[in-house]
Backbone as a printed PyTorch tensor [residue, N CA C, xyz], in Angstrom:
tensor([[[-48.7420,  89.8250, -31.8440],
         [-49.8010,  90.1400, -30.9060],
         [-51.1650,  90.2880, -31.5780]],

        [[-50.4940,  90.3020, -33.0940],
         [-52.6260,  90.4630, -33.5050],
         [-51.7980,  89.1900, -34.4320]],

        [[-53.3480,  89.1030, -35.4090],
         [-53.1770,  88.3040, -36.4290],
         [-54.6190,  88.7530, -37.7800]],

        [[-53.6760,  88.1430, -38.4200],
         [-54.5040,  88.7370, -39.9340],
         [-55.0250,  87.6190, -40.8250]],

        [[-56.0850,  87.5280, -40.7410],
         [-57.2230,  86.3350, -41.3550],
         [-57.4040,  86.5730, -42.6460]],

        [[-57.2070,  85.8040, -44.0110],
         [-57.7230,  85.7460, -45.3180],
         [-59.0730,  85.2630, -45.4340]],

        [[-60.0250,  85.9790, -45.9710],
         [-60.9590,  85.7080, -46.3210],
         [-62.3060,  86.0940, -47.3020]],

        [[-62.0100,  85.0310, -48.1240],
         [-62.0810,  85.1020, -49.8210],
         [-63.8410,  84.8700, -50.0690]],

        [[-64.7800,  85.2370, -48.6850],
         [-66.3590,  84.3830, -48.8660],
         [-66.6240,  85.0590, -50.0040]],

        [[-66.2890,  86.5860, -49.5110],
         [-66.4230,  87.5890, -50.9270],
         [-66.3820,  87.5040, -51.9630]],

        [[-65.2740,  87.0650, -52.3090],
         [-64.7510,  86.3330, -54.0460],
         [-65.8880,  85.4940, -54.5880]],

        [[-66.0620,  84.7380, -53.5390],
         [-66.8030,  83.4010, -53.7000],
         [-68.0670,  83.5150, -54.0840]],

        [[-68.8820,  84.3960, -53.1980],
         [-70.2350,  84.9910, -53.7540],
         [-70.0960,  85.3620, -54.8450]],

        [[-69.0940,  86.3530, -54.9380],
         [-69.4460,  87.5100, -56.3350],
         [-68.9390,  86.2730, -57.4760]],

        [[-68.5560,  85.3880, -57.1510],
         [-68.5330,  84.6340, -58.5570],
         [-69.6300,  83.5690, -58.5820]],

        [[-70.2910,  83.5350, -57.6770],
         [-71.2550,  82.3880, -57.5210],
         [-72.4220,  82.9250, -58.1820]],

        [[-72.6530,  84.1730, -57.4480],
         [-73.6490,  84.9500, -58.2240],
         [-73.0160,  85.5230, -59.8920]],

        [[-72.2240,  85.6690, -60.2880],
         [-72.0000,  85.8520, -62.0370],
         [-72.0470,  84.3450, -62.6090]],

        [[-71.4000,  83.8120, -61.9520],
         [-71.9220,  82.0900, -62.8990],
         [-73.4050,  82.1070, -63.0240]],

        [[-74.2820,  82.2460, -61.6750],
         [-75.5730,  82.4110, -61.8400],
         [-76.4260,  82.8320, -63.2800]],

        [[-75.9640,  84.0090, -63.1480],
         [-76.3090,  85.6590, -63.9760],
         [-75.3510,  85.1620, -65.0350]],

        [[-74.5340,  84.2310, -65.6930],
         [-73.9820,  84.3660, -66.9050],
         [-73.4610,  85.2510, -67.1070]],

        [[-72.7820,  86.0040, -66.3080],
         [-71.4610,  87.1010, -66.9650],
         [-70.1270,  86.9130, -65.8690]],

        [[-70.1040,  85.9550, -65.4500],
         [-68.6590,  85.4450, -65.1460],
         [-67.7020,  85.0450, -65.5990]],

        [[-66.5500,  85.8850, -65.5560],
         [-65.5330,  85.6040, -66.7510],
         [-64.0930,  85.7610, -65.7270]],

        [[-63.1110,  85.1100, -66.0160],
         [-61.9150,  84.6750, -65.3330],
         [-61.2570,  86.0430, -65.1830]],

        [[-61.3790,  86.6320, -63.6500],
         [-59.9870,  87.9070, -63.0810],
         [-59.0060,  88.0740, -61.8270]],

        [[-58.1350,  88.4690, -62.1920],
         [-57.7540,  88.6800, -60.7680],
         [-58.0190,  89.7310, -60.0160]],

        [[-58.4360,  88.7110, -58.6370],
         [-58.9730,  89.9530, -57.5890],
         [-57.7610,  90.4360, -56.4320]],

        [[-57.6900,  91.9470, -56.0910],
         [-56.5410,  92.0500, -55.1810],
         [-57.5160,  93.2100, -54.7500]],

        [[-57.6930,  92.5220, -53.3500],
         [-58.2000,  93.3350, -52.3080],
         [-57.8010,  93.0400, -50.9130]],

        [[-57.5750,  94.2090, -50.0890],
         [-57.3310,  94.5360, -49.0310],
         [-57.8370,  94.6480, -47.8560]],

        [[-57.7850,  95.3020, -46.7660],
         [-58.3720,  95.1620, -45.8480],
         [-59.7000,  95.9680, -46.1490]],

        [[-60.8950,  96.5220, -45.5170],
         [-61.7760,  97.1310, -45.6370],
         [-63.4130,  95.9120, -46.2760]],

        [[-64.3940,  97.1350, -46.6550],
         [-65.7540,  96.3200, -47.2140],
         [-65.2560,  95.6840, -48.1280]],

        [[-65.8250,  94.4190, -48.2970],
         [-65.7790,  93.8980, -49.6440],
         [-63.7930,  92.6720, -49.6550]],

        [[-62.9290,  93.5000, -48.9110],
         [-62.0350,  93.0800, -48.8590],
         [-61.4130,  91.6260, -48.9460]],

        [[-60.3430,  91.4690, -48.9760],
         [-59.8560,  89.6130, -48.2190],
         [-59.4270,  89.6920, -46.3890]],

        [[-58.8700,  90.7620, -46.4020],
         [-57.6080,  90.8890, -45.2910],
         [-58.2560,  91.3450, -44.2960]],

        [[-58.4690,  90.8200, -42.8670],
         [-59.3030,  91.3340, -41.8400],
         [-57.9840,  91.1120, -40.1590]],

        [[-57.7760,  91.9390, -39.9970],
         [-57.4200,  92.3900, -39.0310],
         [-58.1600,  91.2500, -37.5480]],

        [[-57.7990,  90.4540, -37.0940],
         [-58.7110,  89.9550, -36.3000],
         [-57.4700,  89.1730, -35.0870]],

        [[-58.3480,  88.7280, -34.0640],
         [-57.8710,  87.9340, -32.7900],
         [-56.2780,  88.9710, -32.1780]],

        [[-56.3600,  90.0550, -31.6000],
         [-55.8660,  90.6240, -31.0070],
         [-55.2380,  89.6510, -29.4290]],

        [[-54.5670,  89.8530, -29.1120],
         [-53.7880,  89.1360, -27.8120],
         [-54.1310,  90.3800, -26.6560]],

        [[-54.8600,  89.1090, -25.6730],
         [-54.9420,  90.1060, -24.1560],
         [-53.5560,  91.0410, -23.9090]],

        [[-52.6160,  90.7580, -24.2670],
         [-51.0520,  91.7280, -24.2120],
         [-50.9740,  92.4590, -24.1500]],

        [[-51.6620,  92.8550, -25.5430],
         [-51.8100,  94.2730, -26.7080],
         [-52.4890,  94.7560, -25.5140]],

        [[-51.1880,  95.8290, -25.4910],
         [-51.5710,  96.9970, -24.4230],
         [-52.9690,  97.8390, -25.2420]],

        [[-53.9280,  98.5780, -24.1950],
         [-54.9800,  99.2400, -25.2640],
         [-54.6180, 100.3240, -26.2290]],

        [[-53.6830, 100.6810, -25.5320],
         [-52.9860, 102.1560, -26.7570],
         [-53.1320, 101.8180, -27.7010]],

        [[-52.1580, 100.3930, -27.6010],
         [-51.5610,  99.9210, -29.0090],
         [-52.5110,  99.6420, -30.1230]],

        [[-53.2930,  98.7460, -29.2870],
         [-54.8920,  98.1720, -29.9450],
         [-55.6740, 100.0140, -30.8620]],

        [[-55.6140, 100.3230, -30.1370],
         [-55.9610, 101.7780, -30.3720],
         [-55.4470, 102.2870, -31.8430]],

        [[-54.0520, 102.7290, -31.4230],
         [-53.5940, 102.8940, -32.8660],
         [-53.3430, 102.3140, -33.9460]],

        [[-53.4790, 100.9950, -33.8670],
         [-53.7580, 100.0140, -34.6310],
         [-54.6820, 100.1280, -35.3900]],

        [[-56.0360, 100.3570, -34.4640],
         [-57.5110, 100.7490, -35.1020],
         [-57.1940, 101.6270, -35.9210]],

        [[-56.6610, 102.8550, -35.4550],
         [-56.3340, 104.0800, -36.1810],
         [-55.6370, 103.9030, -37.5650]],

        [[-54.9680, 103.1160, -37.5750],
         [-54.2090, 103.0420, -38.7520],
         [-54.9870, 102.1610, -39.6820]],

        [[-55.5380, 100.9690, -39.2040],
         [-56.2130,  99.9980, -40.1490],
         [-57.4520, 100.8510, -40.8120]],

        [[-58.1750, 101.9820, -39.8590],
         [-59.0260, 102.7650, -40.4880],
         [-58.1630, 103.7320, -41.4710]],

        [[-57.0920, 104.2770, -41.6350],
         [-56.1770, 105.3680, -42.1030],
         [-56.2110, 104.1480, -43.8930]],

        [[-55.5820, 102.9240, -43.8440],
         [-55.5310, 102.0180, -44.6980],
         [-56.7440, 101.7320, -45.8840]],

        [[-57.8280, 101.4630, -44.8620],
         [-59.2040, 101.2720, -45.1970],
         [-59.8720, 102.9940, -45.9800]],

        [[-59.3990, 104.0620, -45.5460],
         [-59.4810, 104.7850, -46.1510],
         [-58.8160, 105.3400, -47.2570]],

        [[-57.3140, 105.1550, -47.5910],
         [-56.8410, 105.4110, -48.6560],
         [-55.8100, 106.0850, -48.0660]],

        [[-55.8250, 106.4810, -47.0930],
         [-54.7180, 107.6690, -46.4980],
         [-53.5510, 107.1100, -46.3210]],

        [[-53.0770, 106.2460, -45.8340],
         [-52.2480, 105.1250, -45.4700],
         [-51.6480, 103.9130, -46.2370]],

        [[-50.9440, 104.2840, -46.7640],
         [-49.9030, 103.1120, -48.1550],
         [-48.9080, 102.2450, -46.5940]],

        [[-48.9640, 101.2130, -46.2990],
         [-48.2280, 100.5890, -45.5230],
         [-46.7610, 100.4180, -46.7630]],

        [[-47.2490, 100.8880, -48.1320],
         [-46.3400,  99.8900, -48.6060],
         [-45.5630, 101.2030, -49.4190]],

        [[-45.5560, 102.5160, -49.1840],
         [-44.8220, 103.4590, -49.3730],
         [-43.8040, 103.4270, -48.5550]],

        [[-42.7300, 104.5660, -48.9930],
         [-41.4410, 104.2990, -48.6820],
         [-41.0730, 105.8540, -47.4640]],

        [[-40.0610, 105.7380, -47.0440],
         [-38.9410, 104.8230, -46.8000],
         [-39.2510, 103.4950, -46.2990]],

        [[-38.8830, 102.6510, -46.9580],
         [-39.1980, 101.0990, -46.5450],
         [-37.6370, 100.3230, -46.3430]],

        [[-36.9370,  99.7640, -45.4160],
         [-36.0600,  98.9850, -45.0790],
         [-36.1530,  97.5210, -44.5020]],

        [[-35.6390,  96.5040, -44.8890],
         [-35.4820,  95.4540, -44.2570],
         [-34.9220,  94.6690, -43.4810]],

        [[-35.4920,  94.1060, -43.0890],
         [-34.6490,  93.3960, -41.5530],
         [-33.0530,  93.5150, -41.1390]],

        [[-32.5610,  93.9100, -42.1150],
         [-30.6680,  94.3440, -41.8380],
         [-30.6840,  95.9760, -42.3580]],

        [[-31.8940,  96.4870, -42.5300],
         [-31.6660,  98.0660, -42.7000],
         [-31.6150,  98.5270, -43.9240]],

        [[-31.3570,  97.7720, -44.7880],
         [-31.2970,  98.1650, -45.9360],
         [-32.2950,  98.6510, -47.0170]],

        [[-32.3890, 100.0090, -47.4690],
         [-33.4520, 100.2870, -47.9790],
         [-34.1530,  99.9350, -49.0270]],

        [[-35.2250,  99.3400, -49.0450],
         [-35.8260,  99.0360, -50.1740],
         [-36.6260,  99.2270, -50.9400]],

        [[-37.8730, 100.6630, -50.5340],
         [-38.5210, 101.1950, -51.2570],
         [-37.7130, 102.6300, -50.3150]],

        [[-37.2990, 103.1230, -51.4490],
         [-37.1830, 105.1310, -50.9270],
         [-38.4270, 105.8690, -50.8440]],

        [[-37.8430, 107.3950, -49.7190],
         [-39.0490, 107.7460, -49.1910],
         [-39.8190, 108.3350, -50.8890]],

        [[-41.0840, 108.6960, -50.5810],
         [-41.6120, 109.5220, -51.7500],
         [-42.0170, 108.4500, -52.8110]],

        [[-41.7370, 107.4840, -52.8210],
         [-42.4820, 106.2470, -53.4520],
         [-42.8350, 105.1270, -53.1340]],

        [[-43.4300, 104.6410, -53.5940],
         [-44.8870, 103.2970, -53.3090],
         [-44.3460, 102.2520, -53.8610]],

        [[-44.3810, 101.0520, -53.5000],
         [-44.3660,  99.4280, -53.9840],
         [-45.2780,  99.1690, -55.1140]],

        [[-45.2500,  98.8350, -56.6640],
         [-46.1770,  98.4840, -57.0390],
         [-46.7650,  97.4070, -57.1750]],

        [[-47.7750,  97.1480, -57.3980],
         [-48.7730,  95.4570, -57.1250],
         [-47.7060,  94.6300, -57.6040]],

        [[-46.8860,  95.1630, -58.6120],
         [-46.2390,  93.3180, -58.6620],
         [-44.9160,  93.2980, -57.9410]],

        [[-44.3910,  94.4670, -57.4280],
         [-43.3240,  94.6860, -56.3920],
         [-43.7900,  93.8410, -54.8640]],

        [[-45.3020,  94.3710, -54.6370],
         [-45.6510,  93.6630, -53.5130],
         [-45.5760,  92.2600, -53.3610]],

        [[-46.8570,  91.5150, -54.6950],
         [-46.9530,  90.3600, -54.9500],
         [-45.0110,  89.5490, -54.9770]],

        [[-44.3370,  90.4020, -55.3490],
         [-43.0660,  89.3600, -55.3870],
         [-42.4460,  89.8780, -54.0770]],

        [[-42.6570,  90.3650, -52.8980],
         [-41.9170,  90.8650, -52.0670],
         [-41.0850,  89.5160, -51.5140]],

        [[-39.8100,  89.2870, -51.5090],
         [-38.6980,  88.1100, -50.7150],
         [-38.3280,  88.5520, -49.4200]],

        [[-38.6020,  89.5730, -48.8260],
         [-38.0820,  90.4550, -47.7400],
         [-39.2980,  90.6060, -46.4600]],

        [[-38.4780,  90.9220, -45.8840],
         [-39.7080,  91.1670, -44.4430],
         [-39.0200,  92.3230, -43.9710]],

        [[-40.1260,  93.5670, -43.4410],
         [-39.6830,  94.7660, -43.4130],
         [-38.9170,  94.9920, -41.7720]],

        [[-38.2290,  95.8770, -41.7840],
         [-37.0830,  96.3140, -40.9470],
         [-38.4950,  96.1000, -39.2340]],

        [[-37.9710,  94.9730, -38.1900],
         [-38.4280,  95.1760, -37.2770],
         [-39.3420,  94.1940, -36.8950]],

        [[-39.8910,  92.9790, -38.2580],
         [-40.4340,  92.4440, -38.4520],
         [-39.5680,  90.8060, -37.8930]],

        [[-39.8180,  90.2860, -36.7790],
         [-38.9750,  88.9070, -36.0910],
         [-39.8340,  87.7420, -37.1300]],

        [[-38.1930,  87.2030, -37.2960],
         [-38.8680,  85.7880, -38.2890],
         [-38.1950,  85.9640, -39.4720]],

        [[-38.1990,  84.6220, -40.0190],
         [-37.5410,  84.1600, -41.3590],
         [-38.5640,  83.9990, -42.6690]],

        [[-37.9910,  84.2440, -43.5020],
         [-39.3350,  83.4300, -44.7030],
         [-38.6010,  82.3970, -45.1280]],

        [[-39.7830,  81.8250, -45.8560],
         [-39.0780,  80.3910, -45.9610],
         [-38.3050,  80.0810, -47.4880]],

        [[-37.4980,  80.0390, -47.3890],
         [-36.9100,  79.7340, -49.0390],
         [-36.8070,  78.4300, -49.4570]],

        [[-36.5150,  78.4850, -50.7990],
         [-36.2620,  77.5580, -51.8490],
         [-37.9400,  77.0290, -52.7480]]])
């Protein structure tokens, strides 16, 4: 019912402008939703009841602030099985390799 847009203009400047300025040097960037970010929350479906839309907001602001780890635990996947326990967090390269789609989440990923 929503959908989530990548978008890297950000990256793009800030390296356009250091090539400029001569201090551009090769990193990886991992950013999230919020200023400056990749990940934007966008094109909501007439569906989305307003509550929902609502707490949605609520949470993407909760995220954008720091308060909110989507990727802390208890975390389970699509057959229940737990995969991050409660009281701990996914780390960046736990995320980056995630094979799983979380408990509730309709749909396959694609293998091989």
């Amino acid at each position: 019912l929503v959908s989530f847009e990548l978008d890297w203009s950000a990256a793009h400047i800030e390296a356009a402008k250091a090539v400029l300025d001569g201090t551009w040097t090769p990193t990886a960037r991992w950013r999230g939703l919020g200023p400056g970010g990749f990940v934007k929350m966008t094109t909501a479906s007439p569906d989305l009841p307003a509550e929902v839309a609502a707490e949605m907001a609520v949470a993407e602001a909760a995220i954008v602030a720091g308060t909110l780890n989507p990727f802390a635990g208890p975390l389970r996947d699509q057959a229940g099985v737990e995969k991050v326990a409660a009281g701990t967090t996914m780390t960046e390269n736990e995320i980056k390799g995630m094979t799983w789609l979380v408990e509730g989440v309709q749909g396959t990923l694609p293998t091989g």
